[in-house]
N, C-alpha and C positions, 0 to 999 in steps of 0.2 A: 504494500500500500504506500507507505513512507518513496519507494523505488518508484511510483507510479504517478506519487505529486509532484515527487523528483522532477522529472522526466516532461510535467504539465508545463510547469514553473519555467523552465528550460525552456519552451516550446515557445509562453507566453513573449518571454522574455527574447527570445529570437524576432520575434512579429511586433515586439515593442522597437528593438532596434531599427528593424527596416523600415518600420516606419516611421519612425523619426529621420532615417535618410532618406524617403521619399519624399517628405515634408520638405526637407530642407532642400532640395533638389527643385521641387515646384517653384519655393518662396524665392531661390539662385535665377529660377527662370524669367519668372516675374518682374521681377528687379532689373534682369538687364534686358528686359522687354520695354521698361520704363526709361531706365537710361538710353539707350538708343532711339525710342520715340522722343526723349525730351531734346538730342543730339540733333536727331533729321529736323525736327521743327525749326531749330535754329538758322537755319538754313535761307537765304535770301541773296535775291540779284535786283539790280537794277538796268530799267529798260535801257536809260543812257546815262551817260557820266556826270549830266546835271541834276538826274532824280538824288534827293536826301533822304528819300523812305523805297524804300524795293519790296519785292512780291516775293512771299514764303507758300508756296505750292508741296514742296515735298511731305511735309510732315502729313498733310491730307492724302498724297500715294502711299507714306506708310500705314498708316489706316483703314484705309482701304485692304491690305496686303494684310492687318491683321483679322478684319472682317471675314474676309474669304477662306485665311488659313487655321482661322482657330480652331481648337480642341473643348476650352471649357469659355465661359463665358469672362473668369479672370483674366484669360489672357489679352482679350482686347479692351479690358478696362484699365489692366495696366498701361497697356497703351496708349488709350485716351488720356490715361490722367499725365503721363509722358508729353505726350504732344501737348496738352493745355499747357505746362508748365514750360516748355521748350519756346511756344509763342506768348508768353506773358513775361519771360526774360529776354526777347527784344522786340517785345510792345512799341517801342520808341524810335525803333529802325525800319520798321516794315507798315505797309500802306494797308487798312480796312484790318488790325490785326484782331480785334472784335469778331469780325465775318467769321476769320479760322474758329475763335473760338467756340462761337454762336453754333459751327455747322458739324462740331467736332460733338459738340453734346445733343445735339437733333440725331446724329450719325447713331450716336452710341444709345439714347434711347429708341431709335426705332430698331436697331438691331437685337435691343436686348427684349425687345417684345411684339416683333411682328417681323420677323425673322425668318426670310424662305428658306427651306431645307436645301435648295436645288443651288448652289456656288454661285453659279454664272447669271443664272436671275437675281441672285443676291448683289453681287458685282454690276449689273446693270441698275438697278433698284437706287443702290450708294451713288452710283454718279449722276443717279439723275437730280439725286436730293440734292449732292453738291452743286449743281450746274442749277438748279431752283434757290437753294438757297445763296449762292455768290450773288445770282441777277438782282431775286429781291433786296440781296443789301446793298449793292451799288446804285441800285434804283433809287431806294426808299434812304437806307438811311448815310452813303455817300452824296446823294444825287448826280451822278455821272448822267452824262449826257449818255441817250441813249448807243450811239457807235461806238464812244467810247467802253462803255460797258459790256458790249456785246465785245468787244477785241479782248476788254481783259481778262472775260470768263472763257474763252478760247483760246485763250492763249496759256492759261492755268490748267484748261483741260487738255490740251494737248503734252503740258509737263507732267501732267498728273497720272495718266492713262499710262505712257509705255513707262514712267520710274515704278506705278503700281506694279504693272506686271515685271519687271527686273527685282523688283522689292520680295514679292509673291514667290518669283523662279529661286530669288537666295534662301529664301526659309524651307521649300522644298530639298534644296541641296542640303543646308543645313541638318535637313533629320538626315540626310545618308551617314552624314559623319560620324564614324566608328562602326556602321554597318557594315556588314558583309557584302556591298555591293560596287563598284565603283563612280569615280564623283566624273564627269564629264566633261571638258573646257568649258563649254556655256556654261554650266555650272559652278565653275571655278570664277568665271568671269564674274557673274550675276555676286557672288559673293564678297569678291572685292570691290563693287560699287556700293554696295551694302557697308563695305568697311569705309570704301572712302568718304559717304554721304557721313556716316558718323564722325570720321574725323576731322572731314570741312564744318561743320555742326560745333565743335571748339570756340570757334571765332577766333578773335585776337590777343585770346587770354595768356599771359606770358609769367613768368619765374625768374625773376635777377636778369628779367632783357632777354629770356632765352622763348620762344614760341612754342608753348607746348604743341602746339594742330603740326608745326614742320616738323619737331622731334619723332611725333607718335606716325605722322606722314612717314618719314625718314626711315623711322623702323622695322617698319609693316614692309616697306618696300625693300629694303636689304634683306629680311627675311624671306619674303616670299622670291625674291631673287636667287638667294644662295639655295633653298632649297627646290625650286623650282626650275632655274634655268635663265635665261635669258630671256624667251617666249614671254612668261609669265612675269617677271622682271620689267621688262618694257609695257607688256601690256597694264598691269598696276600701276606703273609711275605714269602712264599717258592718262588714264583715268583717274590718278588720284589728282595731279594736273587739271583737267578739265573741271571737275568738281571743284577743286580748290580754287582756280581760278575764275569761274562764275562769282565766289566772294569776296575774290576780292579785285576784280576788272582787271584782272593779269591773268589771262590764262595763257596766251603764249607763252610769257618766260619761265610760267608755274608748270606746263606740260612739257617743258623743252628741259628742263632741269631736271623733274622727278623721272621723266622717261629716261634719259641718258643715262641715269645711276643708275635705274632699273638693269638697264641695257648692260652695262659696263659690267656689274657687280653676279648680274647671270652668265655672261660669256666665263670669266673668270671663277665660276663658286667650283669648278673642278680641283684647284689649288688650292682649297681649303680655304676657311673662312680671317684667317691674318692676310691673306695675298691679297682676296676678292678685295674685301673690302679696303686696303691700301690701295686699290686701281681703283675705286669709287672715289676714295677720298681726294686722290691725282685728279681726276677729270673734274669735282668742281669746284677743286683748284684753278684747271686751266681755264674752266669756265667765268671763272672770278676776277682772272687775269686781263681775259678778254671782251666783258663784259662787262658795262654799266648799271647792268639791275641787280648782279650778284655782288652785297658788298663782305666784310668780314665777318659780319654778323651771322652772316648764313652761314658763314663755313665751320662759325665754334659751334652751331647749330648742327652742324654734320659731324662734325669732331666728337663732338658730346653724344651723339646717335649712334653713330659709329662705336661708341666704348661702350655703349647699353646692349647694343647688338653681339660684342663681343662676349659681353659676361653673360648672355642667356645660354642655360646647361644643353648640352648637348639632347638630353631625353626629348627637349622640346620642340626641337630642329625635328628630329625621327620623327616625331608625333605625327605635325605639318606634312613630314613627309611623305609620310603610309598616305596619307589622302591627298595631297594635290598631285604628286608626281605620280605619271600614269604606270608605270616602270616598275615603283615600290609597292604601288596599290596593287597591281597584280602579284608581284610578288609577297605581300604582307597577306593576299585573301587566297593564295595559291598554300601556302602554308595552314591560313586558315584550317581549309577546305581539306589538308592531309592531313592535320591533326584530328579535325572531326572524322575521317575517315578511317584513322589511325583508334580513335577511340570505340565508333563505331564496331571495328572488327575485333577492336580490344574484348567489346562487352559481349559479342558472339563467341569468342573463344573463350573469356571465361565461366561461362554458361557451359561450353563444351568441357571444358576442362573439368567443372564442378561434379557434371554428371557421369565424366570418367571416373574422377575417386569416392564418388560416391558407389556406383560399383563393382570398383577395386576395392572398397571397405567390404561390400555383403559379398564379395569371392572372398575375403580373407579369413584365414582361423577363428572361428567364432570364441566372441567373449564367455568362456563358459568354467568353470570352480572345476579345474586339473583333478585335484583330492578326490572330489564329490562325484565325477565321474569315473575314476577306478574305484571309488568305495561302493557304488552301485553297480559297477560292471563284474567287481568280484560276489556281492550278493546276490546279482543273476545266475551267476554260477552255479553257486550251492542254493540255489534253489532247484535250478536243472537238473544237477545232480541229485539234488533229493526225491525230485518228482520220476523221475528215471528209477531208483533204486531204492527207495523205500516207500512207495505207494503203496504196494501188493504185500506188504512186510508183516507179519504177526506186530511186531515188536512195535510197530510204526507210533501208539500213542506211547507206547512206555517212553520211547526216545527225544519225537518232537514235539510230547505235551509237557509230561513230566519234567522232562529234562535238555530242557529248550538250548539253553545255554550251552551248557556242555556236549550237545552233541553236534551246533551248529561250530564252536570253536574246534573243534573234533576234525569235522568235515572241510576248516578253514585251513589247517595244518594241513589237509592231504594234498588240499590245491598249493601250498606254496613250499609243498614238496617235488610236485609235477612240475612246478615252475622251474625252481630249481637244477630239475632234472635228475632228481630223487626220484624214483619208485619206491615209498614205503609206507605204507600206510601207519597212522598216529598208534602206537600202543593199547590207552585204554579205548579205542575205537574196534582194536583188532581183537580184545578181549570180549567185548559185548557185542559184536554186530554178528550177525548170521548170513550176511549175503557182501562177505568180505572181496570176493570175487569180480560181480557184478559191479560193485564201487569201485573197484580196480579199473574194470573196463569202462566204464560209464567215464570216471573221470577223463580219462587216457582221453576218448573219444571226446570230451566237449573241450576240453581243452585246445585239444587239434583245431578245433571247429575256431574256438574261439582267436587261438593266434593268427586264424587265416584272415577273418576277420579284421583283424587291428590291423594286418598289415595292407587288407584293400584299405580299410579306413584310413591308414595311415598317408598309402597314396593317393590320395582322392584329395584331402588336406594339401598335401605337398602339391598337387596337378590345382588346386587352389588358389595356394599361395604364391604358384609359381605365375599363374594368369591374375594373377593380384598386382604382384611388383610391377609387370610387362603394362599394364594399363598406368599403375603411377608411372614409371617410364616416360609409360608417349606425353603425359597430363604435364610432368616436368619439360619435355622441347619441346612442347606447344609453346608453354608459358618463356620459354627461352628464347626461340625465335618469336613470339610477340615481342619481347623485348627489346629485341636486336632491332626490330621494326619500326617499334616507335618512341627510341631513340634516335638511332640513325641513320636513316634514309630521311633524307629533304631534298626538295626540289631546287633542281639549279637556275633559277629565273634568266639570271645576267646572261650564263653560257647559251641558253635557249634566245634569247635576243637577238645574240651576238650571230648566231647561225644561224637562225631564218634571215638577216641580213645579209650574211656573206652568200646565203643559198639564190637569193634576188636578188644579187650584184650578177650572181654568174647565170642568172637565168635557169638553177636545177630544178627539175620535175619532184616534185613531191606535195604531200597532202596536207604533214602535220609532222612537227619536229617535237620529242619530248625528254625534260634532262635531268637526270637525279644523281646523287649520289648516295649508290647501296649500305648498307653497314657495316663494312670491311673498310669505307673512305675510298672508293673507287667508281668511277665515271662509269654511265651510263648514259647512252643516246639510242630511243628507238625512234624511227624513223616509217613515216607511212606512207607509202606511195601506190600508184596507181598503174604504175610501170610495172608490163609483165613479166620483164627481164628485171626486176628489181636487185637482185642480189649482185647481179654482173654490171649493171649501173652505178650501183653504192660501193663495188669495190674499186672500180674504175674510173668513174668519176666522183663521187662524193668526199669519199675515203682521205683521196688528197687532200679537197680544202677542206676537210676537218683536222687533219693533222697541224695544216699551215695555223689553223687558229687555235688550236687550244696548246700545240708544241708537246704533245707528248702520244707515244706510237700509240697509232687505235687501227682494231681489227672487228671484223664481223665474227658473233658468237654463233657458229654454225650449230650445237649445241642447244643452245637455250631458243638460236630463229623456228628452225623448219620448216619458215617462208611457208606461212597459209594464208589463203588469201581468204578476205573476210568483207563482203558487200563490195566485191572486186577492187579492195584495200589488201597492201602485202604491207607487213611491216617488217622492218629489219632491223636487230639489234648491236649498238658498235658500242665495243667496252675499249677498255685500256687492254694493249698487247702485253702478255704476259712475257716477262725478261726470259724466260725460258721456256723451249719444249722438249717434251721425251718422245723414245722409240723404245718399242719392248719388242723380242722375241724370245719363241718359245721352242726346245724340243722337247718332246716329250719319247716314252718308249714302254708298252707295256708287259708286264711278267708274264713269262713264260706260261702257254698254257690259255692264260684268260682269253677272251675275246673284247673286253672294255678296260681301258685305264680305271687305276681310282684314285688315282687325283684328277683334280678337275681347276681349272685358273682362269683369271680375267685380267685383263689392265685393260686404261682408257682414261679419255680424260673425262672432270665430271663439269656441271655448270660452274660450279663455284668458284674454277678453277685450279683446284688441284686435278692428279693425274695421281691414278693408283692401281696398286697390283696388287692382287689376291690370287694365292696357293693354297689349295687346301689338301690333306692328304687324308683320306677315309681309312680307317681304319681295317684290317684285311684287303682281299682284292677282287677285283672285276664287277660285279654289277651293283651287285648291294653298296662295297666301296662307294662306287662311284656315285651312287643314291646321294650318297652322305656327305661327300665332297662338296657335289653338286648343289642342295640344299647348304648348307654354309656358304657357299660363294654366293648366292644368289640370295641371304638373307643379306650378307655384309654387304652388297653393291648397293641394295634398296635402302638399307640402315643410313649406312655413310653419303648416299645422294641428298636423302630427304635430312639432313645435319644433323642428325644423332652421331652424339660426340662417343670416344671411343669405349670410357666408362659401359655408358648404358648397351652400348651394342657389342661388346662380349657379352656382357654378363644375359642381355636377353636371348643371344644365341646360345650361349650357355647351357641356359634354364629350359631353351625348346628341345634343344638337342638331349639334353640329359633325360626327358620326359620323351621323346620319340621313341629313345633308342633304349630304354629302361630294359625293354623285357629282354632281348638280346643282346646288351651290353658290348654295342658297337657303339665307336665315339670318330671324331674327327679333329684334327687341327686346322690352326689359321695361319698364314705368314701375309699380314698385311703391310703394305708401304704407302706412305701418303706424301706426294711431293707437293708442293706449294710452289707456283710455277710463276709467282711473284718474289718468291725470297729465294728458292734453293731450298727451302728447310726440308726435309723428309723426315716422316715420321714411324720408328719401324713398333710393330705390335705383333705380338709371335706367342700362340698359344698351343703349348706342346710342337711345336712346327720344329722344322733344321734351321743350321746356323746361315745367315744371310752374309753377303759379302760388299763392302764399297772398295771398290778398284781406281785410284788414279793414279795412272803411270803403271812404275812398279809397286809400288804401293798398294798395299791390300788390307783393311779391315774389316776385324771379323763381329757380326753383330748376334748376338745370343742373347736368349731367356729360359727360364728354369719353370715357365709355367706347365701346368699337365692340362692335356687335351679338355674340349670339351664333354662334359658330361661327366666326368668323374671326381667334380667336386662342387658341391651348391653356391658356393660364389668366387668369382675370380678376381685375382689379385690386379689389375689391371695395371701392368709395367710401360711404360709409353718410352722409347729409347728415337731420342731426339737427334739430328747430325744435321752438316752443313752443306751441300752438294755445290759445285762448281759445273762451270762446262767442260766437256767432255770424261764427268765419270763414269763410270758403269755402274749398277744396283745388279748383284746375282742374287735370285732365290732358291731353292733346290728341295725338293723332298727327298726325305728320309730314303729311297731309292737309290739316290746319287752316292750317300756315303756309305751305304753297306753295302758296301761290294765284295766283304766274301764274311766268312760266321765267325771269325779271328778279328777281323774290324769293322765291328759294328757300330754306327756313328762314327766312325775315326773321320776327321773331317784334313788333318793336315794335310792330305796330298792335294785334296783340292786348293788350299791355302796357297803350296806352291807352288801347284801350277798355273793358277791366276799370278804370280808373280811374273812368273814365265812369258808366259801369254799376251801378246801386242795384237791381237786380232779384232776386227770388227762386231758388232755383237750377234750379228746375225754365223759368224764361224765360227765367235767365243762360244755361245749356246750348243751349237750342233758338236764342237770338240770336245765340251763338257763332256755331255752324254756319248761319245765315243769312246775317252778317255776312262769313265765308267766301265761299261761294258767290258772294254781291256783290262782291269783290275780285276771284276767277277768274271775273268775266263770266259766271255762270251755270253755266260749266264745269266741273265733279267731275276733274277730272287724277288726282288720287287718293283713296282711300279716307279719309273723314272720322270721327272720333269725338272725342266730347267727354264727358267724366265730370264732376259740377259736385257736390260734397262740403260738406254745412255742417255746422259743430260748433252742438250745442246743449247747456245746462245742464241737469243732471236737477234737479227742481224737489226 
């Protein structure tokens, strides 16, 4: 109960929190809904240079823009109450500034109670109020003469209409911001007018002679430059210009200034932000120099900008930049979108995973009282035996009424004399009982009965717990390769850029270029084309200019492609060329007599990029052998493709093999080798198997382990013997074959040691001389099954 208020209290207290940051998040919005409406309202031009009062139209397009886009009804009252107060704080400068207010509170009562559902009727409805209420006030309580009136409600309506809808378009973009969607150049644009309409809205409010409107101008513009580009750099400064220069009858020198810093400070933001902006600072310098409207004032004004723009932390540039730059945005939602997908298959596999060991629990050794089952399994005994041999008994109540006790201890001794492997029946048993005989045989017989018993049970348990482990197993590289997964593999945005450009410089055929890097830290490009010679295309032509631009060897994974085509799409996959490949051959020779070897071997290379060889040698020889070789190699290629590390994959072949081959007590070894065709590294694993050999030059080392074959023990020690391969060594493996070559030396492995010394041949004559070299020793005779695997590393050129 107390765990259950717990847990309320907790819950309440989660739902108090968020919403108190809900809250605070509305009242954040509000607020700079108001600030910005009190901003835009300040806003005013004059028709000519002798007007002393000018026309404020914007602050009624932001209004409008809050009309049409709101959510609740606070949000365009914040607005409203922004905009009254934005024109009540330059009442003194702007002409009928009554009218704004007058038509700002008509606006906002008719919207808050007779308010069309339908936007765009809504948006018509506002401006006709506005266009009714301007006339009647320059009518009535201006008195303008009638043309004159009629020029100046058209001429307010014509600023008013397209700044609404650019006002309208930026709060749309506005909500994309931090979505999962991308923001659009109009979009970007609409939003910097929005910025700039705010920061012309300052006026000429200054701090120690410094202009705050050109510092916050100034800032906006180096930022959105360095992180934008030059594009967006020029276009903000030409707009914040324009803007700013409606207030103050300089818009040329105001858009000729802020665009050329734009301009300057985006061509250079590649050089980091100390360069950019010292070539911001040079130009208007030079512009100061050579110009009479730029005097010093401005430039401590950029100086002082210039150091504010310095000190903003880097997180804050990134932010900017996931959303304005088209480049990061895909790349910031390209990530996204593989982490959701990343997670997505996280939560299917571990659903899969769950329901694996939950199964591997009800296969496992049941939870059950060891004690309390032999204490009941010997009390069925001597009941058996009693009901067998003294049912029919005279004596029957004298013994199990009477004398309960004593004669079930009685009966308890004989069993754990049988046990034992005593034949003797208890003393005072043999003195009182009359059918001494019959309990002789009775026992004999259920006991028989009973050990046969225990040991089906016993295997049935074990053929349990062994399909127990095998499921935790897979349940553990599930969750391993998820791992690998969704750490690291990410998407290469930039390299994917950089090649669908270089592939339209040169005019190459294809569909869809795609670029990751796997969890090893190794490149990946698949490539989708429509070409039906694609693979002879991509090696021929593609191939090249992908090497030219990323500068590191790339090859088609013949492997992982098998070039299928899919909605008459082939895709083609180019990894990084592995610094090395192998060549393996094989002789083999089978014993005298048989008609099938029993060894049986593979090598090859796998996706992943290693390349490995598998010898296995079965146990006796010819078919059965070879059953069992063959199952071992064919468990270990599927194990080690699909990345099960080497742990798990003895020890589950292990456990099958030990359980296959139970009743006839056939086993098999392994001699595995794993090259890594990125490093050299080869991995040797050897279970019960012969001694393997590394050859370079004369030089020969001999690689051993002391493991015993599959099947003859419940878990393997698993020895992993690690080395470093160069080019041109050789890898020998050999079964047990090769060194018993006569009944005096069995396993002797020296002479092969040195005659690999000896030996300067190719591997395809080193193998076949092996196995002749053999044969020569055992006098011509096969005793057993021979094979030889001869492995040479080579340098990819």
């Amino acid at each position: 109960m107390q765990c259950e208020l717990k847990a309320n209290t907790q819950s309440i207290m989660r739902k108090n929190e968020m919403g108190d940051k809900l809250h605070l998040k509305i009242q954040t919005t509000n607020l700079i809904i108001l600030g910005i409406g009190f901003l835009i309202s300040r806003i005013w031009f004059f028709l000519n240079v002798e007007d002393k009062r000018g026309l404020a139209p914007f602050g009624m397009a932001y209004l409008l823009a809050m009309f049409a886009s709101k959510k609740n009804k606070y949000n365009y009252l914040y607005g409203a109450c922004g905009s009254i107060l934005g024109y009540l704080s330059v009442v003194n400068k702007i002409t009928d500034s009554y009218m704004y207010i007058s038509t700002i509170v008509i606006l906002t009562a008719f919207n808050s109670f007779v308010l069309s559902k339908e936007i765009k009727k809504t948006t018509i409805l506002n401006i006709m109020i506005i266009l009714a209420s301007f006339a009647i006030y320059g009518e009535i309580i201006s008195k303008y003469e009638m043309k004159i009136n009629l020029v100046l409600v058209t001429l307010q309506l014509l600023i008013i209409v397209p700044t609404n809808y650019i006002i309208k378009y930026s709060f749309n973009a506005l909500n994309n911001i931090n979505a999962k969607i991308g923001i659009s150049t109009e979009e970007i644009i609409s939003i910097c007018i929005l910025l700039c309409l705010a920061v012309a809205g300052i006026g000429n409010v200054s701090i120690a002679n410094f202009s705050i409107r050109n510092i916050l101008a100034f800032i906006f513009i180096f930022i959105i430059s360095y992180v934008g580009g030059a594009t967006y750099g020029a276009m903000l400064g030409v707009a914040m210009g324009i803007v700013v220069g409606i207030t103050t009858n300089d818009m040329v020198v105001s858009t000729a200034c802020y665009g050329v810093g734009g301009l300057i400070i985006g061509i250079f933001k590649d050089t980091g932000k100390i360069f950019s902006i010292m070539a911001g600072v040079m130009i208007y310098m030079i512009l100061g120099f050579y110009s009479n409207e730029i005097d010093l004032q401005w430039v401590n004004e950029v100086l002082l900008s210039s150091i504010i723009f310095l000190a903003i932390p880097k997180s804050i540039y990134r932010s900017i930049e996931n959303e304005i730059n088209p480049d990061t945005k895909k790349r910031y939602l390209n990530e996204i979108n593989l982490n959701e997908i990343k997670e997505e298959f996280s939560l299917k596999i571990a659903v899969i995973t769950d329901a694996i060991n939950s199964i591997a629990n009800c296969f496992g050794e049941p939870v059950t009282d060891r004690k309390l089952s032999i204490k009941n399994r010997g009390s069925a005994i001597i009941e058996n035996l009693a009901d067998r041999s003294c049912s029919k008994c005279i004596n029957r109540e004298e013994c199990w009424e009477n004398n309960f006790h004593k004669t079930y201890m009685q009966f308890q001794s004989l069993i754990n004399n049988y046990e034992d492997g005593v034949v003797k029946i208890p003393k005072e048993l043999d003195d009182s009982c009359i059918k001494k005989s019959s309990i002789l045989k009775n026992a004999e017989a259920i006991i028989k009965k009973y050990n046969t018993n225990e040991i089906v049970r016993q295997q049935f348990l074990d053929g349990r717990n062994i399909l127990s482990e095998h499921m935790k197993n897979i349940s553990v590289m599930l969750n391993r390769i998820l791992n690998d997964f969704k750490q690291n593999v990410t998407i290469s945005s930039e390299l994917e850029k950089l090649i669908r450009r270089e592939f339209n410089i040169n005019e190459i055929e294809y569909s869809d270029v795609f670029c990751y890097t796997n969890h090893e830290g190794r490149i990946k490009i698949k490539i989708q084309s429509n070409n039906l010679n694609a693979y002879d295309y991509c090696n021929e032509i593609i191939l090249p200019i992908l090497n030219r631009i990323i500068k590191i060897p790339l090859s088609i994974n013949n492997d992982e492609n098998k070039f299928l085509m899919k909605e008459g799409i082939y895709t083609v996959t180019v990894e990084e060329t592995p610094k090395y490949y192998v060549m393996s051959y094989a002789a083999i020779a089978t014993k005298n007599g048989e008609s099938k070897n029993g060894d049986y071997y593979s090598f090859g290379k796998m996706i992943n990029g290693e390349y490995i060889t598998i010898l296995s040698d079965g146990m006796g020889s010819g078919v059965e052998a070879n059953n069992q070789s063959k199952s071992t190699v064919n468990l270990v290629e599927h194990l080690a493709e699909s990345g099960f590390d080497a742990n798990i994959t003895v020890n589950t072949i292990n456990s099958i093999m030990g359980t296959k081959f139970c009743e006839d007590e056939r086993f098999a070894t392994l001699d595995l080798g794993r090259v890594d065709l990125y490093t050299g590294k080869i991995s040797f694993i050897k279970i019960g198997a012969a001694p393997s050999f590394i050859k370079r030059g004369k030089k020969v080392e001999k690689i051993n382990s002391n493991n015993l074959p599959f099947g003859l023990v419940d878990e393997v020690e698993v020895e992993v013997v690690e080395k470093k391969l160069k080019a041109g060594d050789m890898v020998i493996s050999v079964s047990d074959g090769i060194l018993d070559v006569d009944k005096y030396r069995i396993g002797e492995d020296a002479w092969l040691e040195n005659y690999l010394e000896q030996s300067n041949s190719n591997p395809v004559k080193l193998s076949e001389s092996i196995l002749e070299k053999a044969k020569e020793l055992s006098d011509g005779i096969v005793r057993d099954d021979m094979t030889v695997i001869v492995s040479k590393v080579y340098a990819v050129n």
